[in-house]
N, C-alpha and C positions, 0 to 999 in steps of 0.2 A: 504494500500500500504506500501511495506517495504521499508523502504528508508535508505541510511546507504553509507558513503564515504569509498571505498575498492582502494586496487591497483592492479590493474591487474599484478601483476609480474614484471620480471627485463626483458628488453630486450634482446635476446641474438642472436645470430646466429645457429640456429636448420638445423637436419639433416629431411629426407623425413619420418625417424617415429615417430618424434615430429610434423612435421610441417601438423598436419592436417586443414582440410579447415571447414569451417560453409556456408550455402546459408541463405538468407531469401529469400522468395518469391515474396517480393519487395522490393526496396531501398528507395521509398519514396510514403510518403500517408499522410493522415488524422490523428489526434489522435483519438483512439478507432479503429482503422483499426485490422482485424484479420488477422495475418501473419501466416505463415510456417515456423517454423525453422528447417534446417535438415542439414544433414551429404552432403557433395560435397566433389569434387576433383576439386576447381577452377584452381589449380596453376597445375596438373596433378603430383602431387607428390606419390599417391596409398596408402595416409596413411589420406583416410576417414574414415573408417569404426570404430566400436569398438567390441568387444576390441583391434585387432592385426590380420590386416589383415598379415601382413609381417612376422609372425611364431617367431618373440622372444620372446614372455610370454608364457606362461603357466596359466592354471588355476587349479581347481578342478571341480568333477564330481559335481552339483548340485549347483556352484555359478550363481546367477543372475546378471544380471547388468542393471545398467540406465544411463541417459543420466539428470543432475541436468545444468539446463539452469538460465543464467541471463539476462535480459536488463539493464544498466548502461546508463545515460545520457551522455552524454562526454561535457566534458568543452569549453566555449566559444571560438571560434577560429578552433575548433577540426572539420578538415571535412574528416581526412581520404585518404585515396591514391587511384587514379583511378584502376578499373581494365583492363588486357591488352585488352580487345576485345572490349573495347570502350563502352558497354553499358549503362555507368552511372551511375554502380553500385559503392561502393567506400568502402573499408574493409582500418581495419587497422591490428595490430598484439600487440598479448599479453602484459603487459608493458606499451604498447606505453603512456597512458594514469592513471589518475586519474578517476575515476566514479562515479557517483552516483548511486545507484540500487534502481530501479523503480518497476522492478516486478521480479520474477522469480518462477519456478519449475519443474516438472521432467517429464522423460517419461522412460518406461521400454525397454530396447532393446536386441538383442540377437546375441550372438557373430559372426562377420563378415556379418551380414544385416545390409542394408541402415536401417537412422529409420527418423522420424519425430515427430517432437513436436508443436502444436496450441500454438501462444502467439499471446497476444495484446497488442499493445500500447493503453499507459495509456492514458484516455478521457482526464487528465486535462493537459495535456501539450499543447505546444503552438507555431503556423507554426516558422521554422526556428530551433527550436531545433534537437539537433542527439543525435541517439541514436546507442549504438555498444551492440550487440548479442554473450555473451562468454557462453559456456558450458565445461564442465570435465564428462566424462565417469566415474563411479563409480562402483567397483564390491561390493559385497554381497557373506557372506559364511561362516559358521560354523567355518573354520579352519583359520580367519581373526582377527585377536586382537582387539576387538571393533566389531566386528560384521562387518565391511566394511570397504573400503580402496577408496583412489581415483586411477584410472588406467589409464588414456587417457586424457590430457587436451587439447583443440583444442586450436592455433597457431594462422591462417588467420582468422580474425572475422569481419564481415560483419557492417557496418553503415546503418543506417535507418534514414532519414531528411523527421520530419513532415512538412508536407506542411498544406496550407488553405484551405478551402472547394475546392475552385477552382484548385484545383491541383501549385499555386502560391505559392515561398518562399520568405518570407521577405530579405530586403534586410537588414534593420537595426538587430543591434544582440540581440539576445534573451536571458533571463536569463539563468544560469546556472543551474539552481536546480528546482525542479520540483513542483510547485505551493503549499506551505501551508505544507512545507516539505525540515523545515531544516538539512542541511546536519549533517551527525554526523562525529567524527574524525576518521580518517585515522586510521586503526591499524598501532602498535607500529614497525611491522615488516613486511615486504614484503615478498608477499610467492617466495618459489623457484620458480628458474626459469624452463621453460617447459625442458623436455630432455625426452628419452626412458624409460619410467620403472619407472619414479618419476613423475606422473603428479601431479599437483597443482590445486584445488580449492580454491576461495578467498569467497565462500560462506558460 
């Protein structure tokens, strides 16, 4: 497990083609539970997809892209903001937070399709902990300095609260950091913040 203290960015006040959304397929479960990560319009803003559904970028003929996913534990106290339709689901946004990254990796996707990514929570955490789900859209391409760039960072990021077998959450609080996996330091600087045409990854 790669464990490692990131900052999800500077919080800022984004327009509808920064502010893209993340679903998970559940807000709360078990550790070791197999989730869904994928591309949504929770907030109904049209700027799920990647790379650009909204026609300001451009690419090249023969760039690939993916979609590089994190889980972050979020620190003590951290539970996220209700969504509006009441579900129970509970997302925060980019920034908002300090992390710790528990797992993560990729999936390939293809310009203006939905996509989805398979992640699990990690078996050894423990009911009451949360967990926040960030990804950045990454292009691929010959004509790229480095071979690849990040393109699309998502905005709304979804929380995940392990529960206990019995679907119960504790009520006392739960450590911060993820069992037998101490945090490492924060880098030295905070990535940009999200905006059109600059996205950020902190992976």
């Amino acid at each position: 497990m790669s464990c490692a203290a990131v900052v999800v960015g500077t919080p800022q006040v984004v327009d509808a083609a920064a502010a893209a959304d993340l679903a998970l397929s559940a807000h709360q479960g078990p550790a070791g539970a197999d989730l869904v990560l994928s591309s949504a319009d929770v907030f109904d803003l049209g700027a799920d997809l990647c790379p650009d559904p909204d026609g300001f970028q451009t690419w090249e003929e023969g760039d690939s892209f993916e979609i590089r996913w994190e889980l972050g534990l979020l620190p003590e106290g951290a539970v996220g903001n209700p969504l509006a339709d009441g579900s129970g689901a509970m997302y925060t946004t980019r920034g908002d937070y300090e992390v710790e990254v528990v797992a993560s990796g990729s999936v390939p996707t293809e310009p203006g399709e939905p996509w989805g990514a398979p992640v699990t929570v990690p078996a050894d955490l423990v009911p009451g902990q949360r967990l926040v789900a960030d990804a950045t859209c990454w292009r691929m391409g010959a004509g790229i300095v480095g071979g690849e760039e990040p393109w699309r960072p998502y905005y709304y990021l979804p929380v995940f609260t392990v529960t206990a077998a019995d679907g119960s959450v504790p009520t006392s609080a739960p450590s911060t950091s993820a069992p037998g996996a101490p945090a490492m330091p924060a880098p030295g600087a905070d990535p940009a913040a999200a905006r059109p045409g600059a996205a950020s990854y902190t992976g």
